[in-house]
N, C-alpha and C positions, 0 to 999 in steps of 0.2 A: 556358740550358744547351742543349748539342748533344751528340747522341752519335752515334756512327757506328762499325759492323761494319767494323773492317779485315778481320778473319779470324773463324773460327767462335767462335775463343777470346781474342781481340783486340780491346779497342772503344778506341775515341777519344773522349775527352770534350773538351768547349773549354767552360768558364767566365767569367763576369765573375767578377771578384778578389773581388768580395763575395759572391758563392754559393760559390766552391771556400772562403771563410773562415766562412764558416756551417758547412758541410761539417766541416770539419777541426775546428772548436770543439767540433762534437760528439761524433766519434772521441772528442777529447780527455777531455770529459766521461765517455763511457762507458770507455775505456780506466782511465781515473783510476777511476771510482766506481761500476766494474763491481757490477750486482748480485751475490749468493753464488749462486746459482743458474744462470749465468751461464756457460756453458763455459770451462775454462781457455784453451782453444786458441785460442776465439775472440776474447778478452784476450790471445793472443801475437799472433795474426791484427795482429791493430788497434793493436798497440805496434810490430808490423814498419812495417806502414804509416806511420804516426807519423814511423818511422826514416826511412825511406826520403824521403818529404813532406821533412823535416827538412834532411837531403843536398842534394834537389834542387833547396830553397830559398835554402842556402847557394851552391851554382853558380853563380845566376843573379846573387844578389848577394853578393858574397864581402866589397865594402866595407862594408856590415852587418852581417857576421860576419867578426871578428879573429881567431877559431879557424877559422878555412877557409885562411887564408893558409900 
């Protein structure tokens, strides 16, 4: 993994596809089975992200997703 400061509020990350899919299983995990204790906002936090992941995955490959076209 690589990060890099575009700007003060900006970074870049660059991944191998099995660290950003580590990454994302976990989101997933916690967003799914948030403990109760648990912020709500930070469970919307992490379901936008989710969304968002979700989108940009279909972009890239749309012939994997039949609901992208």
């Amino acid at each position: 993994m690589k990060l890099e400061r575009i700007r003060p509020a900006v970074l870049r990350a660059t991944f191998h596809a099995h660290e950003l899919a580590a990454l994302i299983a976990a989101v997933r995990y916690v967003a799914e089975l948030a403990p109760a204790d648990m912020p709500a906002e930070s469970v919307t936090q992490l379901r936008q992200l989710l969304g968002d992941y979700d989108q940009q995955v279909r972009q890239l490959a749309p012939d994997l997703h039949p609901s992208s076209r």
